[in-house]
C-alpha positions in Angstrom: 21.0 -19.9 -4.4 22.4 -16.9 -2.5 19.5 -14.8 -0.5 18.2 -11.0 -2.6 20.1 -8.1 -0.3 16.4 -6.8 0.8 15.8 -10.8 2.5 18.8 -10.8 4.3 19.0 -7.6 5.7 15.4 -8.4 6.5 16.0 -11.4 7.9 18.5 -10.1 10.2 16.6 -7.3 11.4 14.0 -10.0 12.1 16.8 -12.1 14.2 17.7 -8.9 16.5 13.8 -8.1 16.8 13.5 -11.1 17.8 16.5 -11.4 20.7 15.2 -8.2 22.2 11.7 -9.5 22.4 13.2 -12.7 24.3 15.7 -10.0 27.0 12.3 -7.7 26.9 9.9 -10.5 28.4 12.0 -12.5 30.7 11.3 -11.3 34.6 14.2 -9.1 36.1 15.5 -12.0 38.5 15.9 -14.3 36.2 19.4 -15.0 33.2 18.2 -15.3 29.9 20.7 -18.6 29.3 19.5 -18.6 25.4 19.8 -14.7 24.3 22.2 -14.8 21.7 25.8 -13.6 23.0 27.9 -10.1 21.5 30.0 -13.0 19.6 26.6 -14.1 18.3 25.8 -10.7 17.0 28.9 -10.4 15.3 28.8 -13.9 13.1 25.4 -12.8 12.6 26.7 -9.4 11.1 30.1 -11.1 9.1 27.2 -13.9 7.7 25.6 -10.8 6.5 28.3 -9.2 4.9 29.1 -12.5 3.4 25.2 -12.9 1.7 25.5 -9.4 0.4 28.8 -10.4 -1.2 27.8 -13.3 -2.8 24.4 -11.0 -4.1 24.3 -8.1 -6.3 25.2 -5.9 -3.4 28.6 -6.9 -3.4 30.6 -4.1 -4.2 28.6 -2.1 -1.0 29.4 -4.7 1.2 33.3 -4.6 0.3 35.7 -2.3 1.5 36.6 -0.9 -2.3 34.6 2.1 -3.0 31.4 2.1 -5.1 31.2 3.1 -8.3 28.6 4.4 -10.4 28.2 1.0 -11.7 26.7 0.2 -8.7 23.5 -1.1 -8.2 20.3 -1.8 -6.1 17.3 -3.4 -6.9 14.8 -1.9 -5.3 11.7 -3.8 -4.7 8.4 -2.6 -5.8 5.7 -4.5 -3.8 2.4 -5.5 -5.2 -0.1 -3.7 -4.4 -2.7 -5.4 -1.6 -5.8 -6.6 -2.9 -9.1 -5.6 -1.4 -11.2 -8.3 -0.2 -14.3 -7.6 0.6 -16.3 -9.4 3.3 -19.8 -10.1 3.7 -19.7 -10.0 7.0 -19.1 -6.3 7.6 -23.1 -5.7 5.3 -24.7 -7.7 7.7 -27.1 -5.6 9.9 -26.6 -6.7 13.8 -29.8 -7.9 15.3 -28.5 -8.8 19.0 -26.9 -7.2 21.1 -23.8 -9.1 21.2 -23.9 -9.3 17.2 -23.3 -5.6 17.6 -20.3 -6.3 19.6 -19.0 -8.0 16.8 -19.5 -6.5 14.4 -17.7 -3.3 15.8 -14.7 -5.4 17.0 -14.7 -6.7 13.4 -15.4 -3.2 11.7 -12.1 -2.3 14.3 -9.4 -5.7 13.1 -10.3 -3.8 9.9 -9.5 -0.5 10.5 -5.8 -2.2 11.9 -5.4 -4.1 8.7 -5.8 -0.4 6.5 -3.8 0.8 9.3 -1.1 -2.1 8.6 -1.9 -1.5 4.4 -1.1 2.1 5.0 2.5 1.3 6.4 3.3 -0.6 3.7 2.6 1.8 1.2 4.2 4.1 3.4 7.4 1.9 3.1 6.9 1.6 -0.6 6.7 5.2 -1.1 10.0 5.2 1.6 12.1 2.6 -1.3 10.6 5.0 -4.4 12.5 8.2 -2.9 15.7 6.2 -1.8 15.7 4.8 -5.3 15.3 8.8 -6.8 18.1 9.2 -4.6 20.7 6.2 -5.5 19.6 7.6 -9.4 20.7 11.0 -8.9 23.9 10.0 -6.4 24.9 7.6 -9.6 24.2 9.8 -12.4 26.6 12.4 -10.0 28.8 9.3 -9.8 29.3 8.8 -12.9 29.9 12.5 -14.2 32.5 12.5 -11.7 34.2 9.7 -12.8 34.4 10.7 -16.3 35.7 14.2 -15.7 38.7 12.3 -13.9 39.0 9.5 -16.6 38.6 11.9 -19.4 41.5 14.5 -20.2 40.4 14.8 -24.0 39.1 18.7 -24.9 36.2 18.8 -27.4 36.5 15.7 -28.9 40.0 15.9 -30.1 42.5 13.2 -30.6 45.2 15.2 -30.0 45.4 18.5 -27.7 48.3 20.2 -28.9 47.1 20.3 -32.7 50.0 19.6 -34.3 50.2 17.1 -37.6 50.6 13.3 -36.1 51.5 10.3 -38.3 48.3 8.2 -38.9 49.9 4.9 -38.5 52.1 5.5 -35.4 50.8 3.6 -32.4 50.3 6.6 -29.8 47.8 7.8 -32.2 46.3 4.4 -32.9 45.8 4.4 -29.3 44.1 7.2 -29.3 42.0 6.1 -31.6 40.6 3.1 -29.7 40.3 5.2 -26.7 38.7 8.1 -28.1 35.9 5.6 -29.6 36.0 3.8 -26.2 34.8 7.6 -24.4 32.3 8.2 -26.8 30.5 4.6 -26.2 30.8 5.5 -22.3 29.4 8.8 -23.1 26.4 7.0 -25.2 25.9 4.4 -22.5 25.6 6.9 -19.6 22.9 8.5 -21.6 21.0 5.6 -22.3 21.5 4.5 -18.4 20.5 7.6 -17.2 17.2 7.6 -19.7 16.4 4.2 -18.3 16.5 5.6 -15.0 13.9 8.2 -15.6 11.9 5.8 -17.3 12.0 3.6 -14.4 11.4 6.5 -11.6 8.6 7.6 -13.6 6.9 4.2 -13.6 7.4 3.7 -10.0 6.1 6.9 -9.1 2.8 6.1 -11.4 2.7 2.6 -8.9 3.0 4.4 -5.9 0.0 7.1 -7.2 -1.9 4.5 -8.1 -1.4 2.8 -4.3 -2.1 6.1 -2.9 -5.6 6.2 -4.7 -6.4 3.1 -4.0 -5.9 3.7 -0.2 -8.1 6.3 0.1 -10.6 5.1 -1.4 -10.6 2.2 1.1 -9.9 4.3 3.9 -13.2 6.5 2.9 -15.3 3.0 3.1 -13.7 2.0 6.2 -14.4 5.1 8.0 -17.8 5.4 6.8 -18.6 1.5 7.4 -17.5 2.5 11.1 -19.6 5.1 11.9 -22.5 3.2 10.7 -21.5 0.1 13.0 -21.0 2.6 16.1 -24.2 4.3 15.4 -26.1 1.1 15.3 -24.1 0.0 18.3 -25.1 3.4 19.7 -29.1 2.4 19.6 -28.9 -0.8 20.5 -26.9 0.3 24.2 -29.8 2.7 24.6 -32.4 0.5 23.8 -30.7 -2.4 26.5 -30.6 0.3 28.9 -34.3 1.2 28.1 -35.5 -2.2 28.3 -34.1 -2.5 31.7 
């Protein structure tokens, strides 16, 4: 089953991060044997091309140009639930339970820190994704101004009298009904993409919310730890 386009391009971002860590950490004076070679980059770059062909990204990974038929999913990711631990309640009664208990209160304020980049990159795909819609719908006017040579709905332009049954007329016929089916389906795409920007928008609020009201506890749970913390270095130092 061929890869999404978001996990392959993912997964070959995570290739390359990966390589540089390996040149970054090995000491001056010494070859990295095992760093992947420029030819090694470049299958790694034609393998993508080649997942994104056989995907639903296949007409941006070819050499025709796109069309307003187009399309990219764009990922919503679930939102992160909160999981609240017991451990942050407790109240320190050592010294090196304080300790603790800050360095846990701080792996916390990392993980909203790593939540917060993630909705950051969520709210990132919602505004490329208001972006593809309006570049398509732009598309797709485009394409029918070209295609379409008709003048108010029309059969024929030059208004004289035509024979019902002759074929140039039949023809016109079919393609005449053929435009106004485009012209219906382009309005029913484009209200689907409103429809689908609004929801995403209503996730990403919702997100937002959500991470403030966490980030509010967090930063309140902190200062109580460092004020505890606080007493508890001045009382060591008294006791001394």
């Amino acid at each position: 089953m061929p890869s999404s386009p978001i996990r392959a391009v993912a997964d070959f971002l995570q290739k390359l991060a990966n390589t540089d860590n390996v040149a970054s950490e090995a000491p001056d004076d010494v070859s990295v044997s095992n760093t992947p070679s420029e030819s090694t980059t470049t299958s790694d770059v034609e393998l993508l091309v080649q997942q994104l062909n056989r995907a639903s990204l296949s007409d941006v990974a070819s050499t025709s140009p796109a069309t307003s038929e187009t399309r990219l999913n764009h990922a919503i990711i679930s939102p992160i639930k909160q999981k609240r631990g017991g451990a942050l309640n407790i109240q320190p009664r050592t010294h090196n339970e304080v300790l603790l208990l800050a360095a846990l209160h701080e792996a916390e304020s990392a993980n909203a820190a790593l939540k917060r980049r993630v909705i950051e990159l969520q709210a990132t795909n919602i505004l490329n994704q208001l972006y593809c819609s309006q570049l398509r719908g732009q598309l797709a006017n485009k394409e029918a101004k070209k295609q379409s040579k008709k003048k108010n709905g029309k059969l024929m332009s030059d208004g004289l009298p035509q024979l019902l049954s002759s074929d140039e007329f039949y023809e016109r016929v079919v393609n005449h009904e053929k435009e106004q089916k485009r012209v219906a389906d382009d309005k029913k795409t484009r209200r689907e993409e409103r429809e689908r920007r609004s929801e995403a928008l209503a996730i990403w609020k919702r997100l937002e919310d959500a991470r403030k009201r966490e980030n509010n506890e967090q930063r309140t749970r902190y200062r109580e730890a460092v004020e505890i913390w606080n007493e508890e270095k001045s009382k060591a130092k008294l006791s001394k």
